[in-house]
N, C-alpha and C positions, 0 to 999 in steps of 0.2 A: 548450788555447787555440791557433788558428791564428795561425801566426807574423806572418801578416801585417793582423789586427785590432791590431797595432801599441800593444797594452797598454801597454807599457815608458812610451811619452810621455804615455799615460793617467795613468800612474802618478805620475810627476813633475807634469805639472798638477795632478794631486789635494794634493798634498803642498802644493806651492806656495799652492795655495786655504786649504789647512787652514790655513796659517801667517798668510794674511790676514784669514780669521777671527777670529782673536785677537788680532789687532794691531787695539787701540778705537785708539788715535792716527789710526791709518793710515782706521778706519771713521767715525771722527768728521767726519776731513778730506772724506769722499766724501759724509758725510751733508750739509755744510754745503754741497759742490759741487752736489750734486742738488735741494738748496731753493732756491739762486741759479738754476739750469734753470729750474724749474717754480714760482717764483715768480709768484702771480698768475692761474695757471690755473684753471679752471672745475673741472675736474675734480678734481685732484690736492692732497695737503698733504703735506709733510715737516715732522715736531716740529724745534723750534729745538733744538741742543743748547749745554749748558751747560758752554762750554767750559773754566771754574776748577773745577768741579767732576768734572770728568773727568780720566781719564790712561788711562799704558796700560794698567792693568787695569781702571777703573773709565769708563762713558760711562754721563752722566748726560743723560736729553732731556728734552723736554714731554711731559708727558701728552696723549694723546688718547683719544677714546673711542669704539666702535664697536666691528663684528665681524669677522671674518674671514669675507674674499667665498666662501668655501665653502660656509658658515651660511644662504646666499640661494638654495639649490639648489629650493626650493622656494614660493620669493618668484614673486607674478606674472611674466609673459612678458617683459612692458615691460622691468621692474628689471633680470632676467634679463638681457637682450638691455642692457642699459643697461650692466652693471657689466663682461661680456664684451666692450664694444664702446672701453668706454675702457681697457681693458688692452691691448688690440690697440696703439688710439693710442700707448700707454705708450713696448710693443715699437718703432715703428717713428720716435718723435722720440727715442729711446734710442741705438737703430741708426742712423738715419741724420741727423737732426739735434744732438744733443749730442754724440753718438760716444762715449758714457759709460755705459755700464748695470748697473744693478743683476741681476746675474743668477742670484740664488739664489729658484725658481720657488715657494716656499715657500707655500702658500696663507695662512699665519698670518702672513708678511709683509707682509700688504695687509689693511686694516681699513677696513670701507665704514661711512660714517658717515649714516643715514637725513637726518639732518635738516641738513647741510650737502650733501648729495647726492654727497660729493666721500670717493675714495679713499687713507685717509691709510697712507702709505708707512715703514716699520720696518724693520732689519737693511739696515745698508748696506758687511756684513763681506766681500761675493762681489764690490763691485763693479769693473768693470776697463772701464779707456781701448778705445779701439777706434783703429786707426789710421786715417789717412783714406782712405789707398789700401785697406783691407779695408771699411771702410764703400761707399766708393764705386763699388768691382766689385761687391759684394754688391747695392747699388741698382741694377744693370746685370740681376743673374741675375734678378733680381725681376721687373724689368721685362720679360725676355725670354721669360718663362713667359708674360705676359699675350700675348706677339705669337708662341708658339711658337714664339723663333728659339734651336734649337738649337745652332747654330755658335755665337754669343754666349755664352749658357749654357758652354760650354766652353772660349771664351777666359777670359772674367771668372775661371773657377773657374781655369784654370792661373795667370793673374795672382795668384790671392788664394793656390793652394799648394794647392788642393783635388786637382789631378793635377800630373801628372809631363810628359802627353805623350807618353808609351808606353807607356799604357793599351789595353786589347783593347778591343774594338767592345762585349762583354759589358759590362764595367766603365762604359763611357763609356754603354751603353744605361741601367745602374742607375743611375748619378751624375744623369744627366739627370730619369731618372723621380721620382727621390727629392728634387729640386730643387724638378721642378713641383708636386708633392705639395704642398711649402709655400708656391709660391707660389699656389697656385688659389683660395685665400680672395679674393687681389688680381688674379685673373684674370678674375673675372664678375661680370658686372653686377647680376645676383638675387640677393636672398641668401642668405647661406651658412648653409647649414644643417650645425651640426658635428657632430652627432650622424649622420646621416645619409651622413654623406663622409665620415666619422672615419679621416681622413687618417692619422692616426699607424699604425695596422693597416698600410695599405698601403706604409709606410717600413721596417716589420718584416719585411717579407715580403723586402726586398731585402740583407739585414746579410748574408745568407749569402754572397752575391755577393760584396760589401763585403769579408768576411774572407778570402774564396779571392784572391781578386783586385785589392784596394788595394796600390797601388805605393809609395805616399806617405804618408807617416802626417797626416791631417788640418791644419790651420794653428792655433794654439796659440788662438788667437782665437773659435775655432771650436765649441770646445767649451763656451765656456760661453756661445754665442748659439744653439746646440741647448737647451741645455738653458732657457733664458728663450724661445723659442718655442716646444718642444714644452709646457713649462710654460702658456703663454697658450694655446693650444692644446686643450691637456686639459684647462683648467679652464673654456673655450667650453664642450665634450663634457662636461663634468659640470651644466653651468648648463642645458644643454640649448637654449645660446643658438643665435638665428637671424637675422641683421641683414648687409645688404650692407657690404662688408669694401674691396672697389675703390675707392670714394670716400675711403678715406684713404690709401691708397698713392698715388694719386694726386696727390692733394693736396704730399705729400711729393715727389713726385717731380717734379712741375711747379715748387716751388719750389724745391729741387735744380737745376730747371735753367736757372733764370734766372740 
């Protein structure tokens, strides 16, 4: 392992995560926080949990019913493109509006229910705060993919701990590339088709660089919004969904900046 794929602070975030996984107190408290969010939305449900009947090793909630959005890989276009299109939404009032997400990309996490139409949300052991200054350069690199402004892209990323600053032209070429990658979903106006851009290929293609040449070892924050994007992500690419992506960054980002 290259010294400078920066395992060591991998390793400790892993740890850290594993610890919050099993602390039900700690996932009850997030479950309840994530119902009060998305109270009321069209789309989404979080089970009430039962909090005297809970502890820390016991979390007791609501039943619900339904499957895991996996199970619709072969459900019409429409559904398809439906269940793909509000996990997107999910990602991005998570990230940039709550500042709170659930970030264990688990497809058995999500249980899409046919006849409330609405994705009921499970396991809330991964989830972590976001702060608002990494939210809010993050909303910046996003945006700067849609307007190709490279300079931006690499301020936002030194503000959020993504570089150092003394970075080679190499490094600063692959940071940037492996940026727009995720944000091109929110970059065009047609829609995205994820199977066919299957973005994630072309972010693999750059780790090598990554490990020769990262100065800085990632922002702590970071790693577990890789992992709930590449997650929403890949399970677009497995749905074989196809639906313009632009109109909810948007959306987010217009109200961001009033």
């Amino acid at each position: 392992i290259k010294q400078r794929a920066h395992i060591d602070k991998a390793l400790i975030i892993a740890k850290k995560e594993l610890a919050y996984e099993t602390d039900y107190v700690r996932e009850a408290e997030s479950q309840v926080q994530m119902r009060s969010y998305l109270e009321g939305d069209p789309d989404f449900y979080v089970p009430l949990v039962y909090k005297d009947l809970s502890c820390g090793h016991i979390l007791t909630q609501e039943f619900v019913e339904g499957h895991p959005i996996d199970a619709f890989v072969d459900a019409p276009q429409e559904l398809r493109n439906a269940i793909g299109l509000k996990m997107l939404k999910l990602c991005l009032r998570e990230l940039f509006e709550f500042r709170y997400m659930q970030t264990d990309p688990n497809w058995s996490n999500f249980f899409y229910n046919t006849e409330t139409r609405k994705i009921q949300l499970l396991d809330f052991g991964a989830t972590l705060a976001l702060s608002d200054q990494f939210s809010d350069s993050y909303l910046q690199v996003i945006r700067a993919c849609a307007t190709n402004d490279r300079e931006t892209i690499i301020a936002a990323s030194k503000e959020m701990g993504f570089l150092s600053g003394y970075e080679s032209e190499l490094m600063l070429d692959a940071h940037c590339e492996a940026i727009k990658v995720v944000g091109e979903p929110f970059a065009v106006d047609e829609p995205y088709d994820f199977v066919e851009r299957a973005a994630y290929k072309r972010v693999a293609e750059l780790l090598e660089v990554f490990a020769k040449h990262r100065i800085t070892a990632p922002p702590e924050e970071s790693y577990a919004l890789n992992r709930k994007l590449s997650g929403a992500f890949l399970l677009c690419n497995k749905l074989n969904a196809v639906f313009p992506c632009k109109p909810l960054f948007d959306r987010v980002y217009e109200h961001k900046s009033k």
